[in-house]
N, C-alpha and C positions, 0 to 999 in steps of 0.2 A: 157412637156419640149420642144416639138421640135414646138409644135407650136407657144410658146413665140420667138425663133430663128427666125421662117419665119417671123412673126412679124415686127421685129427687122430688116429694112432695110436704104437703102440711103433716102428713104420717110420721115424718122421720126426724120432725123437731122432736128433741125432748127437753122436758124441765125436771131438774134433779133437787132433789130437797137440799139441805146441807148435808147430813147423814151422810144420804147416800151417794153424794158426791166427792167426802171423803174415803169413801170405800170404792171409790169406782178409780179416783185417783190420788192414791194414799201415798205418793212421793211427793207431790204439792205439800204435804203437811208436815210430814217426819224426814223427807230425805229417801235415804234406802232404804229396802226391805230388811234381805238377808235375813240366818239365821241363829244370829245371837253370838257366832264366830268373828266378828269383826267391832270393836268397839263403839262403832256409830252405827253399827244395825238398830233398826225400827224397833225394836223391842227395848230399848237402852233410853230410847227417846219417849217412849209411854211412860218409863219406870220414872224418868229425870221429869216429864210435868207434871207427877202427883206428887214428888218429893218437893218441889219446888210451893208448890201452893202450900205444902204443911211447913217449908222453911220459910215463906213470904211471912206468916202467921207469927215466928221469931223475932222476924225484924222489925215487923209492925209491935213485939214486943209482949206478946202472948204466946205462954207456952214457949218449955225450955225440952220438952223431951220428943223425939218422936221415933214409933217404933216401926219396924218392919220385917215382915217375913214371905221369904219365896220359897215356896213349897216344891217339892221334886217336879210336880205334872208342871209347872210355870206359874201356879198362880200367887199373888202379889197380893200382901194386904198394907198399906200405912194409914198407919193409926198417929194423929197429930192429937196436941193438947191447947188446939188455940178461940176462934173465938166459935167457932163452927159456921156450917152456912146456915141463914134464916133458914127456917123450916120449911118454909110457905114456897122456899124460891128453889130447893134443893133439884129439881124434875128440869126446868128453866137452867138452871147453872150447870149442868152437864150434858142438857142436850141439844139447847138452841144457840145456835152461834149470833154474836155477838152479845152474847148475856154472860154477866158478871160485874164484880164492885172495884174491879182492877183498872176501871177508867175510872172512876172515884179516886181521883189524888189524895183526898182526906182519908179513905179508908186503908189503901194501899199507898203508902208515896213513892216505894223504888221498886217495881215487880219488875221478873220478866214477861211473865204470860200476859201482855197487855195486849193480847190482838182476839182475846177470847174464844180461841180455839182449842187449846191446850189438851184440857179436860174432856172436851167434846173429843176430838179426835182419837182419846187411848178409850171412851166408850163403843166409839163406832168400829172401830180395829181392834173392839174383844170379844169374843165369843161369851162370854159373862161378864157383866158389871155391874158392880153394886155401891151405893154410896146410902152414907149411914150421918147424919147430923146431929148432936148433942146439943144442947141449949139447955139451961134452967133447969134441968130435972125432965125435962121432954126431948123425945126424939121423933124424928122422921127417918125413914129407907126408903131406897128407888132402886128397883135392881130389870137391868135392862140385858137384852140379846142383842148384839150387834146395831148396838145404836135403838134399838127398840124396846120402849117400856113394857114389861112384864112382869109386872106387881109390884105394890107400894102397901107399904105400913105405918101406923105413928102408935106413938102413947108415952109413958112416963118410963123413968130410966133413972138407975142409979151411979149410973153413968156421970165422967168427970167430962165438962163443956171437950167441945174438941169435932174431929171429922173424920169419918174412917173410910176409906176406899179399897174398894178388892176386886181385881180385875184379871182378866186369864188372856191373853191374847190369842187372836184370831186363829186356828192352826190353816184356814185355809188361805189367810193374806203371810203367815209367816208358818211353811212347813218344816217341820223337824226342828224348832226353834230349842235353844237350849242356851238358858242363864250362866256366862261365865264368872262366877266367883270374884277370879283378878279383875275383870274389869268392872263390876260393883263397889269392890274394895278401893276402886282409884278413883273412883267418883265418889264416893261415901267422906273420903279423906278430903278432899276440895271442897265436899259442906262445911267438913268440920272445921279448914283451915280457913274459911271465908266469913265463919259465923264463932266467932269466938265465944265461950260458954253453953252452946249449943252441946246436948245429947241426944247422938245416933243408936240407934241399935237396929243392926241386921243379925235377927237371931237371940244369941249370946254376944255377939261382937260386937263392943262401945266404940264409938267414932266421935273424940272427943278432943278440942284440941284449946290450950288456956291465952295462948299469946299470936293465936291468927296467923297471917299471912309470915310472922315471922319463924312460926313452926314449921311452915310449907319450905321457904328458903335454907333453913337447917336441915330439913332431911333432903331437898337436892344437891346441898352442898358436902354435907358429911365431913365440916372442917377440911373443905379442901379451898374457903376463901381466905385470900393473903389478909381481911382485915374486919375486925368487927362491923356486924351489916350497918348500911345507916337504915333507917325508919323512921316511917313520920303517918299519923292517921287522925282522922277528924272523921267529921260527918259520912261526907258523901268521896271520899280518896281516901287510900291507905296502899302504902307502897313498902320495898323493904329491898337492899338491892348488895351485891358484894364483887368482885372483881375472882375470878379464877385464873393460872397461867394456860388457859386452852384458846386457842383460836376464835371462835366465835362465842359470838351472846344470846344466851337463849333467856325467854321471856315466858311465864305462866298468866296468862293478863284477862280479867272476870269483868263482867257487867252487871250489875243485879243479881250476881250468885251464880251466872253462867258463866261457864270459860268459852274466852272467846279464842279457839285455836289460831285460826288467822289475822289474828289483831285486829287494826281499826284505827281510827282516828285518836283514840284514847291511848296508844302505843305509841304512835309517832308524835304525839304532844308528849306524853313522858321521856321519851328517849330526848329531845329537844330540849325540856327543862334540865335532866340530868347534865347536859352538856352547856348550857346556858349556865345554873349553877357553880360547876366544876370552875368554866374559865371565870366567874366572878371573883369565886374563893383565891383561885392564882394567878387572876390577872395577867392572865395571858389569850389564845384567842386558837385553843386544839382542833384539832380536824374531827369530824363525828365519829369518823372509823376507829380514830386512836382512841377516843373514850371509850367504845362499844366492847372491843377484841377482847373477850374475856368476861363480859358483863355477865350476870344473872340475876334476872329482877323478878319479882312478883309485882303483881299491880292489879289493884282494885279499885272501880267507881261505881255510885249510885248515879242514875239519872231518870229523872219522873219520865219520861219521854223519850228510852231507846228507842236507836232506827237503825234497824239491823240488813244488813244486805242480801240473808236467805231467811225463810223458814227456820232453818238448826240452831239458825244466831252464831253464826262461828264468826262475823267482821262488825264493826260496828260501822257506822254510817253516820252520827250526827257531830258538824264538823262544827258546831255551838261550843262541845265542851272542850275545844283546842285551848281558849286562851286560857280560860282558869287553870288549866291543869299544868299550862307549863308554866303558871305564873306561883301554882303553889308546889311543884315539884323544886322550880329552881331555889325559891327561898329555903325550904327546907333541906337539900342538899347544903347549900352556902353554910347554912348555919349549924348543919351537922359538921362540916370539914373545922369548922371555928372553934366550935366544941372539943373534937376531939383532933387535934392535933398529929398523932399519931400514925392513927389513919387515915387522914390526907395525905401525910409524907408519905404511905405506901401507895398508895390512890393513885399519885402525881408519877411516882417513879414507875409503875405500872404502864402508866398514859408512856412515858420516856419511853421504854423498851419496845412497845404497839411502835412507836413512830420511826425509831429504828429498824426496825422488822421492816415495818410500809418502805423505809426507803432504799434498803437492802432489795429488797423485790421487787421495787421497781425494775432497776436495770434489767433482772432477769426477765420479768413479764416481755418487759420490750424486745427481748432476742428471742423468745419462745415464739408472743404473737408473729414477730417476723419469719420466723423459722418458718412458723404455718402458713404465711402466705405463700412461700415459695414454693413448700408440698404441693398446694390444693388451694382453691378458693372453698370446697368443701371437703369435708371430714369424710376422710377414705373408707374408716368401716361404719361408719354411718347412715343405711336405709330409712330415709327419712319420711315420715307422714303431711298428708295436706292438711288434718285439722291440728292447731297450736290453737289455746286458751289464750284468752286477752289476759295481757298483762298484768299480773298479779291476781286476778281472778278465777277459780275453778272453772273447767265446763261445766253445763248442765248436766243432769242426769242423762244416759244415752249418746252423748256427744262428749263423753272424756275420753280424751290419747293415752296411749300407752308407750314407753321407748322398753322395748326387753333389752337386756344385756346377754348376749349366749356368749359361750366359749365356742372358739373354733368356729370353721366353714362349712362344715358339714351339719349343724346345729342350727347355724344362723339361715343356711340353704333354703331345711323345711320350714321355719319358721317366716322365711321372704314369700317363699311360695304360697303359703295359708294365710298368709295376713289379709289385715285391711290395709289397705293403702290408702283410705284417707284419715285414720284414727290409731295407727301401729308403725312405731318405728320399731327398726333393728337396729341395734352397735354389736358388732361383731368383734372380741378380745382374741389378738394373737397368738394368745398364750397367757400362762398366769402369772396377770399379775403382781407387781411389787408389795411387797410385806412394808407398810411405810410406819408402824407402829415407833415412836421415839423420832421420825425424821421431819425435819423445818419445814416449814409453807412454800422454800424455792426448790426443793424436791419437786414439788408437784409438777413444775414449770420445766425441767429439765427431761424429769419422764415423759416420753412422747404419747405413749399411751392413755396414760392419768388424765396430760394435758388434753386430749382429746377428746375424752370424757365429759371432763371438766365442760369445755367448747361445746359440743354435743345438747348437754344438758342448762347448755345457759347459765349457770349457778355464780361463775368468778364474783362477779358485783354483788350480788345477792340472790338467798336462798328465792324470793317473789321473785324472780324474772325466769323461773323455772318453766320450761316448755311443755312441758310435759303434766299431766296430773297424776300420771304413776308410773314410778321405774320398778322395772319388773326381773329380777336375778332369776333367767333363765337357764339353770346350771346342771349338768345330769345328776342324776341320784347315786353315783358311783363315790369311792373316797376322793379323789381328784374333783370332781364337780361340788362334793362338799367344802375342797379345801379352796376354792375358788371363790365360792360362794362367799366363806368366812373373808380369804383377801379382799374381795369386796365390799363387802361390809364394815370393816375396820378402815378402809380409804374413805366410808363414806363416815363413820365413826367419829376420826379423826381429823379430818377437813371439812366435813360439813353435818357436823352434828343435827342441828336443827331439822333437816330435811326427813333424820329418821324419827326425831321428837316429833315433828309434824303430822307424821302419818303418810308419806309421799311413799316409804320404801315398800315393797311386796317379793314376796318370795312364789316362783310358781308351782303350782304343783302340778306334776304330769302323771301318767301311770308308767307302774313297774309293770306289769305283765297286761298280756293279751292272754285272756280265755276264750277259745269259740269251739262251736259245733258246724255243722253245715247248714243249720236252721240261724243261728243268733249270737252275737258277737257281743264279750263282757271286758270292760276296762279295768283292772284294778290298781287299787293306789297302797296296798298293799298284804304283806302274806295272809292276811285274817280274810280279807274280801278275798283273795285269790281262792280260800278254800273253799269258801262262799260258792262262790258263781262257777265250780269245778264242779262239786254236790248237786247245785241248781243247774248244771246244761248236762250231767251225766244223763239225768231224768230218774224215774223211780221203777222199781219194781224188774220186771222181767225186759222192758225195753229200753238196756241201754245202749248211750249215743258216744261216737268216738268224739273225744274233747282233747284238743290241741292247746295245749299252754305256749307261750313267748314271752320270756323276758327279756325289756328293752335294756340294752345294755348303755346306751345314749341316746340323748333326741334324736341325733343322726341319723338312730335307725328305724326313724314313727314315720310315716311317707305322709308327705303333705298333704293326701288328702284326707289322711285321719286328724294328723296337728288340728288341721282346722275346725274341729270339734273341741278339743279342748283350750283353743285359745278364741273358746266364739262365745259365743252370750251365756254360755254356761261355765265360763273357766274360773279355775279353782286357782286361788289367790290367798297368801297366807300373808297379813299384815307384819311389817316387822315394829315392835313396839319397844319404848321405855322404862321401865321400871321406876328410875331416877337417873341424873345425870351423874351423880356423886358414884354413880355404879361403874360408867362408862370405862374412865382409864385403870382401875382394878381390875375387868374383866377383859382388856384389851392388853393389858401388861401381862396380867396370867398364860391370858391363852395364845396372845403370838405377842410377846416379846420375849427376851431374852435371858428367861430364870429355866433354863431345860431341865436342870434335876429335878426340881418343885414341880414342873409339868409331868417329869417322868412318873415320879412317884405316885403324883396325883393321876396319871392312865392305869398304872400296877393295882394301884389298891378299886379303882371303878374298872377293868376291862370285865367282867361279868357282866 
C-alpha cells in the first residue's frame, strides 16, 4: 500500500497536447480501430471527415465537383472545388482543435464537423498528411507526420479556388488496414443521394444522383412498393417514404449529410408526423404499429446546432427539432394523400391488413407467452451475461455484450466454458432450425425455438430494446453448420430485417485446422494459411521439425481452453451487411424457398 503512495507523485501527472492525445486515445474520436474489414472501422471515419468538409463546401454552394482517389499502399487524396481555406489559417485549421469557420453560422449554416476536431484527428492518426489551399491564384501547403508539422510552402498557382487533402493513415494505430471498395461505394452513393447535383468521382467512378433522397428510396425499393412514394423537401427537411408487404419498417435517416444509423429524435418525430398525417387524411385515429409494418422512409434534416449522442454521430440528440418536423411531415403527408387519391386507397388498405394481422396475433402471442411461463421463468437454452446495454443505447467501447448462437451442446459446452460471464451470453439451438422463408408473423409464436430466440434477444416490441450489441452465428464450418448458419439468417431476414440493416448481426469465424511443432502452435482459418504455417514450423534447410496438422471438424472439438483465445479480445467477427433491402426477398426466395429446379440448375452450372 505505501509503496503504490510513494509512487504516486508530481512525476506521474501528465499534460498531453491535443495531438497527442488523440493518438494516445484514438476511440474517443473515431470509435473503433480495426482494419478496414468492418464498415465503421477508423479508417472509413478519416475518409468520411475529409469528404464531408469538401461536401459542407456544396451546400454552402460552392463547387459542384469533387474528386477522389485511393491509391493501392491506402493513401487518400480529395480534391474539392469550393472556397478553400484562407491561406494564413491552413497550419491552425488542421492542427489546433477547436479551430475552424464551422461555428460561424454565416460561413457554414448546416455542418457536421461542428466540434472542430474532425480534420485534426485523420492528421494526427496519419503517418502523412498534407493539405493544399487554393485561393485567387495563390496557394499555401502544410504537410504534417503524425500530427507534426514538417514543411510548408506558398506561392502562385494556376490552380482552380478549391482544397486538396492527402493523407495515409497511421499503419501503427490501424495495422494491415485495407480500403474495401463495397463499403466506399455505399457511402459515396448517400453523398450523392443527400446532395442532389453534387459530382463524385472515386477514380473513374461518377457518384451522381439528379432527384435526391428519392433515388435512394427507388433503389431500396426496386418497385417492390404497393404505391407511388410520397415526397416533400424544402430547406432544412426532405423526406420520401412508400409502404412494402414485409413485416417491418426500416428507415435511412441523415443529419447534415451523415447517416444517422441509430436514429434520433429526428426519427421518431417523422414516424409521429407520418401517423399524425395519415389519420387526418382518414379521419380516423390508427395504432403506430399498423402504419409503420411495412414502411420504408428516407429522411433528411439540416440543423445549425446538431447534438449527437457519440463521437460517430450515429443518434441524434436535440429534442428542439421534434415539433417542426412532425408538424411539417404531417401536413405534407395529408396533402399528398389529397393529391393523389389513389395512393391513399392503397395506403389505407395496407394500414387494414397491418391491423388484421396485429389482431390475429394477438391471441397467438397470449398462448405462446403463457406457454413460456409454464416451461421456465427463464429461457432453457439460454446462458445468459451480467453486462446488458441501457436501453436503446450501445455499450461503450470495451463494455459491449455478445449472445452467440451455436448449434448443439457440445458447441455451446466449449464456448460456456471460455466465455465471459459478464459480457457473453450463449443460446444453444436443438437442432436446425425451421426454414420460415413464405410463413406468417404467428409461425413465429408457435415455434418454440424461434419464440425463444425471439425472448432471448428481447426484439418482439422492437428492434432498440435489443439486449445484446452483437449476435453472433456461432456455426461449424461443415455443410450442416453452413446450412444452419443460412436458416438463421433468413429467420432473422424475414422477421426482423432491420437488425441486420443495423449492423447487430456477425458471423464468427473459428479456425479450420491446428498446425504445431513441439516448439509453437499455428491457427489457421484456412487451406492457404494452413500451407503457410506447415512451410513456417517444418523450419529450413537441413533441420526439420515433425509438424502435426488437426482439422476441427466442429467447435465441439476446440477444448475450451483454446476457444478462449479466439473468442477474447482478438476474435475474428465477420459483419453481416446489406446491400439494399429491395435484394432481400429475391435472395431469400432463390436460395430457401421453393423454386428447386431453378436452384438446381443454378448449383449444376456454379458447382466448380
Amino acid at each position: 500500500m505505501n509503496v503504490s503512495t510513494h509512487n504516486y507523485d508530481e512525476s506521474k501527472i501528465k499534460t498531453l497536447s491535443s495531438l497527442e492525445h488523440i493518438r494516445k486515445r484514438p476511440g474517443m474520436y473515431i470509435g473503433r480501430l480495426g482494419d478496414g474489414s468492418n464498415q465503421d472501422d477508423g479508417v472509413y471515419i478519416l475518409l468520411k471527415e475529409i469528404v464531408d468538409n469538401a461536401v459542407d463546401e456544396f451546400i454552402m454552394g460552392f463547387g459542384k465537383r469533387v474528386n477522389i482517389t485511393i491509391a493501392e499502399d491506402g493513401l487518400v487524396k480529395v480534391r474539392d472545388f469550393g472556397r478553400g481555406i484562407p491561406l494564413g489559417k491552413i497550419i491552425d485549421c488542421v492542427s489546433v482543435i477547436n479551430t475552424g469557420a464551422k461555428y460561424n453560422t454565416d460561413v457554414f449554416q448546416f455542418s457536421v464537423g461542428l466540434n472542430g476536431v474532425g480534420t485534426k484527428a485523420v492528421n494526427a492518426l496519419s503517418e502523412h498528411f498534407q493539405v493544399t489551399a487554393y485561393r485567387e491564384g495563390q496557394f499555401a501547403s502544410a504537410r504534417f507526420c503524425r500530427g507534426i508539422l514538417a514543411g510548408q510552402s506558398e506561392g502562385e498557382t494556376a490552380e482552380k479556388n478549391g482544397t486538396m487533402i492527402e493523407f495515409l493513415p497511421d499503419r501503427q494505430i490501424f495495422p494491415g488496414f485495407v480500403f474495401d471498395p463495397s463499403f466506399i461505394d455505399k457511402r459515396m452513393w448517400r453523398y450523392a443521394y443527400l446532395n442532389a447535383g453534387l459530382k463524385m468521382y472515386v477514380g473513374k467512378n461518377l457518384y451522381h444522383s439528379a432527384n435526391g433522397l428519392l433515388d435512394l428510396l427507388a433503389k431500396e425499393l426496386a418497385e417492390e412498393n404497393l404505391y407511388t412514394p410520397i415526397y416533400y423537401k424544402d430547406e432544412t427537411l426532405e423526406f420520401a417514404f412508400s409502404h412494402t408487404d414485409s413485416y417491418s419498417d426500416n428507415y435511412f435517416t441523415f443529419v447534415n449529410g451523415t447517416f444517422t444509423s441509430e436514429g434520433g429524435t429526428h426519427l421518431s418525430a417523422f414516424r409521429e408526423g407520418v401517423l399524425k398525417g395519415i389519420n387526418e387524411y382518414a379521419k380516423k385515429v390508427f395504432v403506430n404499429t399498423d402504419v409503420r409494418d411495412g414502411l420504408v422512409g428516407t429522411l433528411a434534416i439540416k440543423v445549425k446546432e446538431p447534438v449527437f449522442e457519440s463521437q460517430t454521430k450515429n443518434k441524434l440528440g436535440n429534442t428542439e427539432v421534434r415539433s417542426w418536423i412532425v408538424a411539417k411531415v404531417k401536413d405534407a403527408v395529408c396533402s399528398s394523400l389529397y393529391k393523389d387519391t389513389e395512393a391513399a386507397e392503397i395506403l389505407i388498405d395496407k394500414i387494414h391488413r397491418n391491423e388484421k394481422v396485429r389482431k390475429e396475433l394477438h391471441s397467438v402471442r397470449l398462448e405462446a407467452r403463457a406457454k413460456a411461463k409454464k416451461v421456465a421463468l427463464k429461457i432453457p437454452q439460454l446462458k445468459d451475461c451480467k453486462h446488458h446495454p441501457a436501453r436503446g443505447k450501445p455499450s461503450p467501447e470495451g463494455r459491449r455484450n455478445m449472445m452467440f448462437i451455436t448449434e448443439g451442446q457440445s458447441a455451446s459446452g466449449s464456448i460456456v466454458s471460455a466465455r465471459d460471464p459478464m459480457t457473453q451470453a450463449v443460446f444453444s439451438l436443438r437442432g436446425k432450425p425451421m426454414n420460415v422463408v413464405g410463413q406468417k408473423m404467428a409461425m413465429l409464436y408457435k415455434n418454440e425455438e424461434l419464440y425463444s430466440l425471439m425472448r432471448a434477444l428481447d426484439i418482439e416490441e422492437s428492434i432498440s430494446n435489443l439486449r445484446f450489441d452483437q449476435v453472433i452465428l456461432a456455426t461449424d464450418a461443415d455443410v450442416d453448420g453452413l446450412h444452419i448458419r443460412n436458416l438463421l439468417l433468413t429467420y432473422f431476414l424475414h422477421y426482423f430485417e432491420p437488425l441486420v440493416k443495423l449492423g447487430y448481426v456477425y458471423i464468427l469465424e473459428t479456425p479450420i485446422f491446428r498446425v504445431r511443432n513441439q516448439q509453437q502452435t499455428i491457427y489457421c482459418y484456412s487451406e492457404k494459411e494452413k500451407i503457410e504455417a506447415t512451410r513456417l514450423l517444418k523450419g529450413q534447410g537441413s533441420r526439420q521439425l515433425a509438424v502435426e496438422t488437426t482439422r476441427f471438424k466442429g467447435l465441439g472439438e476446440i477444448s475450451p481452453k483454446e476457444f478462449k483465445q479466439f473468442i477474447g479480445p482478438d476474435i475474428r467477427l465477420k459483419n453481416v451487411t446489406l446491400d439494399s433491402i429491395s435484394e432481400v426477398n429475391k435472395v431469400l426466395s432463390f436460395y430457401m424457398g421453393k423454386n428447386t429446379p431453378d436452384r438446381k440448375q443454378y448449383i449444376m452450372d456454379n458447382l466448380l
